[in-house]
N, CA, C and O atoms as a printed pandas DataFrame, in Angstrom:
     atom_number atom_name residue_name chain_id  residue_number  x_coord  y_coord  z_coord
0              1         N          UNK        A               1   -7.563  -10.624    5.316
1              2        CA          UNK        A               1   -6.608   -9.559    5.255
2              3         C          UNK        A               1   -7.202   -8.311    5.895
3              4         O          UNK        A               1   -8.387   -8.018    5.736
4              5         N          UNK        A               2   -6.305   -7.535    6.667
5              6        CA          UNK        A               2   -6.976   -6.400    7.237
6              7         C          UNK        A               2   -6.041   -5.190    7.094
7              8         O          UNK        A               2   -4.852   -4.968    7.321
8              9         N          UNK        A               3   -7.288   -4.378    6.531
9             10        CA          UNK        A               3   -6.413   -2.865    6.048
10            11         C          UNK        A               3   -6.546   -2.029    7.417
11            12         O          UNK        A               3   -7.445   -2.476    8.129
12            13         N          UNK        A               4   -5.997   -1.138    7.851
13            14        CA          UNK        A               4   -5.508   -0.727    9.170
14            15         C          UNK        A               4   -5.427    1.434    8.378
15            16         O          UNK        A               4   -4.429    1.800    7.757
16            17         N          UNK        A               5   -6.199    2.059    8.543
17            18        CA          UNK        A               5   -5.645    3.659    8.070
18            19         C          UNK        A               5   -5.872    4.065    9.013
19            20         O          UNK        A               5   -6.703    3.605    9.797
20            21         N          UNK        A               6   -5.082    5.183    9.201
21            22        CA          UNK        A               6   -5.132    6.168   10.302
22            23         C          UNK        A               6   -3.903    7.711    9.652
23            24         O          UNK        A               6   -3.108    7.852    8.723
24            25         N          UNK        A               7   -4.319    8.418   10.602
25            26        CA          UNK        A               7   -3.961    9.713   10.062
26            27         C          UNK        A               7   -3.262   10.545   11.196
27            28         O          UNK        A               7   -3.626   10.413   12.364
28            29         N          UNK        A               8   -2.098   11.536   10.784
29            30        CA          UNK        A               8   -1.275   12.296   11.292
30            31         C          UNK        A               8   -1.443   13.614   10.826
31            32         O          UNK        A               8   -0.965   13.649    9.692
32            33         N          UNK        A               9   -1.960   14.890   11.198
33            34        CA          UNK        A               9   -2.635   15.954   11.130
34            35         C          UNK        A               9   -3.709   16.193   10.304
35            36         O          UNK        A               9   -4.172   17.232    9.833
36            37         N          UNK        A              10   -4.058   14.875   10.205
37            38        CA          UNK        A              10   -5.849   14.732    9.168
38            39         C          UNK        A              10   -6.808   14.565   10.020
39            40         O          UNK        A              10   -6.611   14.500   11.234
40            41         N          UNK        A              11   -7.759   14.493    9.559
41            42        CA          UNK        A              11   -9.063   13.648    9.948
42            43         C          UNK        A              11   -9.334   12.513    8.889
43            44         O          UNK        A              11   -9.474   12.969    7.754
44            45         N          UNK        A              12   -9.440   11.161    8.986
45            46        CA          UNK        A              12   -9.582   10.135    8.213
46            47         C          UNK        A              12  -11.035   10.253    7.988
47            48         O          UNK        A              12  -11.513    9.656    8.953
48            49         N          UNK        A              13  -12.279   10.804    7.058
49            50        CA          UNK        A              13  -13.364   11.105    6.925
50            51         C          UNK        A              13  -13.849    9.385    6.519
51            52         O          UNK        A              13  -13.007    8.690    5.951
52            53         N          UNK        A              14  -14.774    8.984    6.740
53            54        CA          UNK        A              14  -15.326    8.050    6.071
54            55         C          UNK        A              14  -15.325    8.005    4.295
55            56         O          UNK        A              14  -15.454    6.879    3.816
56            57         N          UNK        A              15  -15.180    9.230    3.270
57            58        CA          UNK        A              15  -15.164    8.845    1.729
58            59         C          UNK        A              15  -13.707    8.402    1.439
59            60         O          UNK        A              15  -13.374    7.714    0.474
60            61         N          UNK        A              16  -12.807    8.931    2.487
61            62        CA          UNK        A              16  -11.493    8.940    2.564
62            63         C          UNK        A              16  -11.191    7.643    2.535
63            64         O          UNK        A              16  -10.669    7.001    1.623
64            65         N          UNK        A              17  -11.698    7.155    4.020
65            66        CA          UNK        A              17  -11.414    5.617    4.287
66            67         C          UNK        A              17  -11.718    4.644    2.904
67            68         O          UNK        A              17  -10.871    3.883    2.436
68            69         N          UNK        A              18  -12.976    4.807    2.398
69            70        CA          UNK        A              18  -13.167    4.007    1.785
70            71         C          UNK        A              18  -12.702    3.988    0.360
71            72         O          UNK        A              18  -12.833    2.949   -0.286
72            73         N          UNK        A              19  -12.083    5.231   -0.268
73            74        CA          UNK        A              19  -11.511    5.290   -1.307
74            75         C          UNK        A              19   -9.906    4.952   -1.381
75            76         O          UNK        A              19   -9.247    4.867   -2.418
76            77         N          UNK        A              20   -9.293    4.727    0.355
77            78        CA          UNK        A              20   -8.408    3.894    0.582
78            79         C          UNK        A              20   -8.656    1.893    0.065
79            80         O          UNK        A              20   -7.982    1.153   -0.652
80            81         N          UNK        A              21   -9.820    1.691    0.796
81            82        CA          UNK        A              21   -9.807    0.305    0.828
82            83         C          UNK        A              21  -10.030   -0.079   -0.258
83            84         O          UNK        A              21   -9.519   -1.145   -0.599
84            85         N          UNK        A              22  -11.076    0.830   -1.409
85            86        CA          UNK        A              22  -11.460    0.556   -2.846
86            87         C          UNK        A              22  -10.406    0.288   -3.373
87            88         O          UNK        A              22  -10.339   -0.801   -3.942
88            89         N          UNK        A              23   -9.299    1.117   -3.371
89            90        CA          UNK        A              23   -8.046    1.291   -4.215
90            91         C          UNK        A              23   -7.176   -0.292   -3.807
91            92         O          UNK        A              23   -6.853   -1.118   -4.660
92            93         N          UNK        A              24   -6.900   -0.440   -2.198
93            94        CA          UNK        A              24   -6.411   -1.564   -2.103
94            95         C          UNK        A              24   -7.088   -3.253   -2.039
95            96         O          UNK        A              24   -6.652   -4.395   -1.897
96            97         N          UNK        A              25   -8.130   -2.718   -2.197
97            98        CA          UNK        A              25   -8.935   -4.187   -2.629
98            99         C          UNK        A              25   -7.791   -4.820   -4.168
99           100         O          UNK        A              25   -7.020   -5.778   -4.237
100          101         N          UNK        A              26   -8.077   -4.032   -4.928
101          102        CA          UNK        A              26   -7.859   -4.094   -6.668
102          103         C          UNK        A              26   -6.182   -4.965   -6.048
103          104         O          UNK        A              26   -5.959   -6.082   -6.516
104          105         N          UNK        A              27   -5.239   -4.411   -5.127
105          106        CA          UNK        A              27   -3.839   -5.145   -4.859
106          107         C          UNK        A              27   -4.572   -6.447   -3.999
107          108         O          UNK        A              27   -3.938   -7.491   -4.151
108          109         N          UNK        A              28   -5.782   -6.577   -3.129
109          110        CA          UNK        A              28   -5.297   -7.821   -2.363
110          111         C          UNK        A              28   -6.162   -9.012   -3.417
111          112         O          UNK        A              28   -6.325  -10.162   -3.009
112          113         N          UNK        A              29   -6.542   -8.682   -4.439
113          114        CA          UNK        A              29   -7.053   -9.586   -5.134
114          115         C          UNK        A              29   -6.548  -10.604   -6.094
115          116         O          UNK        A              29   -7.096  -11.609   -6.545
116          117         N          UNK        A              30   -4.935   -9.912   -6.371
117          118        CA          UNK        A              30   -4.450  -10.344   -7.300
118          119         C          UNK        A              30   -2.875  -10.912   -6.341
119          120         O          UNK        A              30   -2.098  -11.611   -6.993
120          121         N          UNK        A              31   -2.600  -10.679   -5.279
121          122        CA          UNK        A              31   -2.065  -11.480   -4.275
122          123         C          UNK        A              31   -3.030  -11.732   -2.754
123          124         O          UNK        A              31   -3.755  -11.047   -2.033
124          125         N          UNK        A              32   -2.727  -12.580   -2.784
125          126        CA          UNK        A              32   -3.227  -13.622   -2.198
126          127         C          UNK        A              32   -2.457  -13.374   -0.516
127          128         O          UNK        A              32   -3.102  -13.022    0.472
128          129         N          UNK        A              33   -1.436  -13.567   -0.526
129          130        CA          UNK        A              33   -0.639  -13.879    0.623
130          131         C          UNK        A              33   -0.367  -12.467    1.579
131          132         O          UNK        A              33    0.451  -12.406    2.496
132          133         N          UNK        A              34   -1.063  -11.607    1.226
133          134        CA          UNK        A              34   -0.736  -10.633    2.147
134          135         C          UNK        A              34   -1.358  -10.762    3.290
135          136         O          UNK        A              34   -2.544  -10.989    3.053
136          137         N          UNK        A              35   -1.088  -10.721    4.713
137          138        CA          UNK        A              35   -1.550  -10.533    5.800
138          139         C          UNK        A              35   -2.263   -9.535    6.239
139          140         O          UNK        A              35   -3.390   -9.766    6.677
140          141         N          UNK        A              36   -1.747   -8.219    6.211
141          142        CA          UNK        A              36   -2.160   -6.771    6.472
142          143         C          UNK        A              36   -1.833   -5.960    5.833
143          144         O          UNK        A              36   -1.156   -6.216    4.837
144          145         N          UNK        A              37   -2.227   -4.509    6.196
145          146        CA          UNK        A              37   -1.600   -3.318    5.353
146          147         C          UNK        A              37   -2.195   -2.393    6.183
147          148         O          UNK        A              37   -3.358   -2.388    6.584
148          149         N          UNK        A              38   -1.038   -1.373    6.479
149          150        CA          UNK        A              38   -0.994   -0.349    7.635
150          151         C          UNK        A              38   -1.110    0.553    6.771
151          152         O          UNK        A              38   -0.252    0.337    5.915
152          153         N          UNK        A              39   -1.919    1.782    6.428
153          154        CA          UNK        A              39   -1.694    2.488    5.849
154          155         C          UNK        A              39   -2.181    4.077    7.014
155          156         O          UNK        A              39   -3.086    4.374    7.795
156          157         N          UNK        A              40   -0.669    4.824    6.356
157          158        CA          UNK        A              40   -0.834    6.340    7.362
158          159         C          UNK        A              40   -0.783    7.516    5.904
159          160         O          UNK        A              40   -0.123    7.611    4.869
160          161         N          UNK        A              41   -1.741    8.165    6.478
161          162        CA          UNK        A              41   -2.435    9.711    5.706
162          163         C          UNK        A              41   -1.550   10.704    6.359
163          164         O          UNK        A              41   -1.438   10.367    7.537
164          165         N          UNK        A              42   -0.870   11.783    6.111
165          166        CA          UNK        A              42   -0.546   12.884    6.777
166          167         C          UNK        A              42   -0.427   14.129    5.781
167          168         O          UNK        A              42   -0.120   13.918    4.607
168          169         N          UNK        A              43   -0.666   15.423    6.242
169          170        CA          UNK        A              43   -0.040   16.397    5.937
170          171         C          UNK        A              43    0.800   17.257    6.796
171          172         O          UNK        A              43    0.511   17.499    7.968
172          173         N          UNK        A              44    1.899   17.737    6.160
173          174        CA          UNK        A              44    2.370   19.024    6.190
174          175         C          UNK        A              44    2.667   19.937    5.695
175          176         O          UNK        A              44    3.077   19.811    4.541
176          177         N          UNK        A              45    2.633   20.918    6.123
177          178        CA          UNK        A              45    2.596   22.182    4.712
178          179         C          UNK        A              45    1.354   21.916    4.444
179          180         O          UNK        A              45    0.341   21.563    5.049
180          181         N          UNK        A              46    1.929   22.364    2.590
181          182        CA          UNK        A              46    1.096   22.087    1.614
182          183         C          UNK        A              46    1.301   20.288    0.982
183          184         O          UNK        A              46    0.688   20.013   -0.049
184          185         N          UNK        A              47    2.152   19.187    1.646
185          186        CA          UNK        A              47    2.334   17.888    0.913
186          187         C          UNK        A              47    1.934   17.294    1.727
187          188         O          UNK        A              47    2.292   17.278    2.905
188          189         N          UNK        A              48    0.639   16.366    0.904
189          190        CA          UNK        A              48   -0.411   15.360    1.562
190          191         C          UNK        A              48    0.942   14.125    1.242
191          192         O          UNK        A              48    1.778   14.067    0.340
192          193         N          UNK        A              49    0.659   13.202    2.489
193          194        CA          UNK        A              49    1.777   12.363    2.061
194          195         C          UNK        A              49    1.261   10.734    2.520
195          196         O          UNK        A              49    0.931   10.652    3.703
196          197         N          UNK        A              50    1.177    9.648    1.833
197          198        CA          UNK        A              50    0.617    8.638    2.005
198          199         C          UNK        A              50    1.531    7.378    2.408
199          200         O          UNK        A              50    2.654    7.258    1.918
200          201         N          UNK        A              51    1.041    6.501    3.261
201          202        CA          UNK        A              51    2.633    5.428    3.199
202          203         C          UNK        A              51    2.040    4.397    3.874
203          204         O          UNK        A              51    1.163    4.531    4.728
204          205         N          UNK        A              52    2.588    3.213    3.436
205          206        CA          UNK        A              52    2.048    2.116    3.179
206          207         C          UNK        A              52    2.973    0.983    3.810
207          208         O          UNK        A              52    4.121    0.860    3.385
208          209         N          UNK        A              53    2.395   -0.007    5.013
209          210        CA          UNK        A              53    3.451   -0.888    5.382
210          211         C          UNK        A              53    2.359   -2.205    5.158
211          212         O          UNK        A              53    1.394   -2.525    5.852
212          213         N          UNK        A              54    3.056   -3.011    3.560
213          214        CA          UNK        A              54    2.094   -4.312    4.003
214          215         C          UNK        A              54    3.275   -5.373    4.315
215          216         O          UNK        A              54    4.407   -5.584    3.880
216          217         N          UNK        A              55    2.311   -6.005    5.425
217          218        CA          UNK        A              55    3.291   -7.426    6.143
218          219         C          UNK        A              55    3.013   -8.710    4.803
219          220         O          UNK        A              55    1.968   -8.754    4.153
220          221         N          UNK        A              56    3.693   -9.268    4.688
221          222        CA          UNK        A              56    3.651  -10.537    3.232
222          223         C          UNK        A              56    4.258  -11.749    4.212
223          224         O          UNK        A              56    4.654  -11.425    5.332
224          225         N          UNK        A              57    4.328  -13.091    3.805
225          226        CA          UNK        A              57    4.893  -13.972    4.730
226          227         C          UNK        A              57    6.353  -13.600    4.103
227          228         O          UNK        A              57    6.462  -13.082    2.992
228          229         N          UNK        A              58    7.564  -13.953    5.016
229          230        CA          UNK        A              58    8.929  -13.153    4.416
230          231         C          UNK        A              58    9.474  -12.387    5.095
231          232         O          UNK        A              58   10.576  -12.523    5.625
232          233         N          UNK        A              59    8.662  -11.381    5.158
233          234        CA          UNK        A              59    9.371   -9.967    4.828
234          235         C          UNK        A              59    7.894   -8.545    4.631
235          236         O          UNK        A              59    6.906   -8.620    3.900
236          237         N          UNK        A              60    8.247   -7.518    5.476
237          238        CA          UNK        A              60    7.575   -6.171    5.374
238          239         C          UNK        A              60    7.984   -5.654    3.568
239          240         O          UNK        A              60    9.006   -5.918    2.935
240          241         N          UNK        A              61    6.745   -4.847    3.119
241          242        CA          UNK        A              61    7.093   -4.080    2.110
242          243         C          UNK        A              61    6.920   -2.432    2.888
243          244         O          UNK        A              61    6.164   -2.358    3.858
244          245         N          UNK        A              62    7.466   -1.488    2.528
245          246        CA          UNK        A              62    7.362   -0.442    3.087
246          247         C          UNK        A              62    7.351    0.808    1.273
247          248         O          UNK        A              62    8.218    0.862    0.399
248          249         N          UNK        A              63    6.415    1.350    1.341
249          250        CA          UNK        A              63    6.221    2.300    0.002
250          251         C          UNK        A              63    5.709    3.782    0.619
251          252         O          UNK        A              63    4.951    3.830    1.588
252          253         N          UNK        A              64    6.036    4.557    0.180
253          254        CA          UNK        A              64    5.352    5.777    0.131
254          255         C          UNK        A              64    5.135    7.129   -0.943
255          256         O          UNK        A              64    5.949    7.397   -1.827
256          257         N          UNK        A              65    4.052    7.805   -0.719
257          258        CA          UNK        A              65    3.948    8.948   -1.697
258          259         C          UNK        A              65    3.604    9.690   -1.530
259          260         O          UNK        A              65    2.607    9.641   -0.810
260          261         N          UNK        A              66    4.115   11.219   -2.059
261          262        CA          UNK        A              66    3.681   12.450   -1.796
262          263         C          UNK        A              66    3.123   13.158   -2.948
263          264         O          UNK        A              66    3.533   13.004   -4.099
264          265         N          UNK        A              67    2.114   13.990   -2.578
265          266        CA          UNK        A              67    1.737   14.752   -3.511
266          267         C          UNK        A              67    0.957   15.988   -3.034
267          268         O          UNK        A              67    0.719   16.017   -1.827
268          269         N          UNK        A              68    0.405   17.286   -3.984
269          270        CA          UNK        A              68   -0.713   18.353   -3.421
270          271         C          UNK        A              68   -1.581   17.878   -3.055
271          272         O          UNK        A              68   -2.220   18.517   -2.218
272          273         N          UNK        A              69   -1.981   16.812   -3.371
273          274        CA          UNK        A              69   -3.703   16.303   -3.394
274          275         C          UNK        A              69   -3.565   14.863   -2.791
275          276         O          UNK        A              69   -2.963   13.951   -3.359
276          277         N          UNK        A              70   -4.312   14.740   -1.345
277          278        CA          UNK        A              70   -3.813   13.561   -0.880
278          279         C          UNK        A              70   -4.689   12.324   -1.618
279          280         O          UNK        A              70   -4.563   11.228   -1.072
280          281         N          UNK        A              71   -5.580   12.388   -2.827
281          282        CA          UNK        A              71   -6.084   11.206   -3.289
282          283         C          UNK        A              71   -5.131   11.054   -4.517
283          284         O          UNK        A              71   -5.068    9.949   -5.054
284          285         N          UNK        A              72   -4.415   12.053   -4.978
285          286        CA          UNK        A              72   -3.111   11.253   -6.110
286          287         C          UNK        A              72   -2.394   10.888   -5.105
287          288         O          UNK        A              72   -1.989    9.751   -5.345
288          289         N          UNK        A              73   -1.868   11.401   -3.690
289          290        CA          UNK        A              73   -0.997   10.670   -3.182
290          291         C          UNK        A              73   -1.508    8.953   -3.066
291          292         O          UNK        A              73   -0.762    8.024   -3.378
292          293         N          UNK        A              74   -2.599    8.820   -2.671
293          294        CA          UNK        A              74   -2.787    7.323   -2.748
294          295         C          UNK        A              74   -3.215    6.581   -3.781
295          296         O          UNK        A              74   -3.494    5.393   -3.617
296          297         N          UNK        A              75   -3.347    7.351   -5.289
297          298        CA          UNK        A              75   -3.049    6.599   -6.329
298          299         C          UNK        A              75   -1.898    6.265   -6.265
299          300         O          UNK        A              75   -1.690    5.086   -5.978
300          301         N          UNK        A              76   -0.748    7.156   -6.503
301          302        CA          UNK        A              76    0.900    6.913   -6.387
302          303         C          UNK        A              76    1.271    5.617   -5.436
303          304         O          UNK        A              76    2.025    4.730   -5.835
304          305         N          UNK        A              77    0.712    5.609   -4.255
305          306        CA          UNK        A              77    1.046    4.629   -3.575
306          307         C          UNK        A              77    0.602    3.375   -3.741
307          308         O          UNK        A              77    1.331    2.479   -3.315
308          309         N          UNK        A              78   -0.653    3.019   -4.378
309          310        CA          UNK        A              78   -1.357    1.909   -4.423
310          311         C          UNK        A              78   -0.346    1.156   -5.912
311          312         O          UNK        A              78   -0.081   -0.042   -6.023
312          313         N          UNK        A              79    0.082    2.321   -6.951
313          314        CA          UNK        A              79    0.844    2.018   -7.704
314          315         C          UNK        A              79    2.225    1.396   -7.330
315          316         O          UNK        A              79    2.806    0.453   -7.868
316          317         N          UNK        A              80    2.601    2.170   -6.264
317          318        CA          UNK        A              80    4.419    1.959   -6.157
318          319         C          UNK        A              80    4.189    0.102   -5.197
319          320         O          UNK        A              80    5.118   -0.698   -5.077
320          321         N          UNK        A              81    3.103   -0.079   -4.800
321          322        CA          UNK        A              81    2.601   -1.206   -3.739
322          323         C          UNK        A              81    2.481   -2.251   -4.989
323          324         O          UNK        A              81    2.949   -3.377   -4.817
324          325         N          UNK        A              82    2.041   -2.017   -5.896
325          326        CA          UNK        A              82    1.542   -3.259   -6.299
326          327         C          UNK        A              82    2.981   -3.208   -7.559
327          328         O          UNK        A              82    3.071   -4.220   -8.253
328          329         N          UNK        A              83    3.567   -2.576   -7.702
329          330        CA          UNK        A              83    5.009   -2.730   -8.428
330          331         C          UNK        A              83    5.596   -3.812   -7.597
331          332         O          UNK        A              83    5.575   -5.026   -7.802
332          333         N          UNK        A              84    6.332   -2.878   -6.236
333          334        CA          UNK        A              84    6.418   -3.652   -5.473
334          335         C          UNK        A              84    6.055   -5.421   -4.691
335          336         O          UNK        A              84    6.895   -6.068   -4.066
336          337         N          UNK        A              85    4.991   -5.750   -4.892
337          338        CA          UNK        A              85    4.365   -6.708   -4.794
338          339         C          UNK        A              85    4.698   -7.685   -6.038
339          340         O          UNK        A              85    5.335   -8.709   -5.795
340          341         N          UNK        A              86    4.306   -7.416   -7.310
341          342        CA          UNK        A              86    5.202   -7.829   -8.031
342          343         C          UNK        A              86    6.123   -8.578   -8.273
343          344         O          UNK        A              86    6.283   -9.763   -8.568
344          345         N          UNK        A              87    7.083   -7.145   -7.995
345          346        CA          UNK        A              87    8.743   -7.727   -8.296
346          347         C          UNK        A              87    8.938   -8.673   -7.064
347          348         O          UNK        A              87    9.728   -9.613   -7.144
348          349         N          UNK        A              88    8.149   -8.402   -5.813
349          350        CA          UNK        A              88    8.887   -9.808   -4.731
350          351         C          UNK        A              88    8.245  -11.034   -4.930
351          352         O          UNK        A              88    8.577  -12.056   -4.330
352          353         N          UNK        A              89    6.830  -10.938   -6.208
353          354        CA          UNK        A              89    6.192  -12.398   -6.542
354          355         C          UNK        A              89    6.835  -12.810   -7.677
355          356         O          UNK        A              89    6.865  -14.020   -7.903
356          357         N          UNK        A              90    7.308  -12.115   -8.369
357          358        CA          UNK        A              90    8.430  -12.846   -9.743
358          359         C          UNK        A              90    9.679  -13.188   -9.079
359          360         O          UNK        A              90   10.098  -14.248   -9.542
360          361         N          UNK        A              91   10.687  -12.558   -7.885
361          362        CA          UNK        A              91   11.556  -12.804   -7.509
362          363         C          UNK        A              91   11.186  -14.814   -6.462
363          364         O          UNK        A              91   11.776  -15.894   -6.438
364          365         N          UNK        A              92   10.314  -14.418   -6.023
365          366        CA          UNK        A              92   10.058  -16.166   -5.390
366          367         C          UNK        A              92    9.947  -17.144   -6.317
367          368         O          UNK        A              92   10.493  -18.213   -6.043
368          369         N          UNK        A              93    9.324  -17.035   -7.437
369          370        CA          UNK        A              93    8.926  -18.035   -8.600
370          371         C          UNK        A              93   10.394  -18.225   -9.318
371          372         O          UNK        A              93   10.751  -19.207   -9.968
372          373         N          UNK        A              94   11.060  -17.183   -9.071
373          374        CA          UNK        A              94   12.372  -17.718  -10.402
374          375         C          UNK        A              94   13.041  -18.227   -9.180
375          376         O          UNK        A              94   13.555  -19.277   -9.565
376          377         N          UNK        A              95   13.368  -18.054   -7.735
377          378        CA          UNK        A              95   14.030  -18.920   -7.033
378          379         C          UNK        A              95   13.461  -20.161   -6.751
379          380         O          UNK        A              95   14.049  -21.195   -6.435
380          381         N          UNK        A              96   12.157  -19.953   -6.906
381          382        CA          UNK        A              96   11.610  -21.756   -7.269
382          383         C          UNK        A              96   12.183  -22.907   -8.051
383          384         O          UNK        A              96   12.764  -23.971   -7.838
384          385         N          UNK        A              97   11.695  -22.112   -9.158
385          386        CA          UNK        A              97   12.375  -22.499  -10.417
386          387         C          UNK        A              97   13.873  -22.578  -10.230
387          388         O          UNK        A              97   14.247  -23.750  -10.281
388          389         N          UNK        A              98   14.581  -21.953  -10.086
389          390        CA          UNK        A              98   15.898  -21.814   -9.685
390          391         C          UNK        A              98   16.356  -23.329   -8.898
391          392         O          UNK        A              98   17.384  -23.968   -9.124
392          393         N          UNK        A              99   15.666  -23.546   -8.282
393          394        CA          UNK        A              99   16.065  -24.770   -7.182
394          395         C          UNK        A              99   15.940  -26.274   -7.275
395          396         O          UNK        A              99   16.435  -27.197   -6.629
396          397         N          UNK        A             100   14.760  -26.175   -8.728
397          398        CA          UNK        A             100   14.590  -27.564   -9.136
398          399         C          UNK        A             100   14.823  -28.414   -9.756
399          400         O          UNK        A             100   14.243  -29.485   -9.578
């Protein structure tokens, strides 16, 4: 699996990067099937804003989050990602089930 960050009026610092990948390790461990995950850093103004495109076999998930502080923004997001992730791994299992 390959995490992909990059940034839109930031500088992506190296503690940055890696407190990205720390955070999304904890999601690719507990699914399996993800391919990638694009993740973009930006500010404007004063709102750091984080957003998240992971490819799954299927179907794109697309999440994002804003906040003052761009490391709650990527708590928020790593949260709304693995909700996300989730609900589309309980939604395949009951159409499994569903079919047999």
């Amino acid at each position: 699996m390959n995490i992909h960050v990059t940034g839109r009026q930031v500088e992506i610092t190296p503690p940055l990067r890696e407190y990205v990948v720390s955070k999304l390790s904890r999601i690719t461990q507990r699914f399996d099937q993800i391919v990638d995950i694009t993740v973009t850093l930006s500010v404007e103004k004063l709102e750091h804003k984080a957003e998240a495109l992971a490819r799954v076999p299927g179907n794109d998930i697309f999440v994002e989050a804003d906040s003052t502080d761009m490391y709650a923004s990527i708590d928020d997001l790593v949260d709304k990602l693995e909700r996300q992730l989730v609900r589309r791994k309980e939604k395949n299992e009951s159409q499994r089930t569903d079919t047999v």
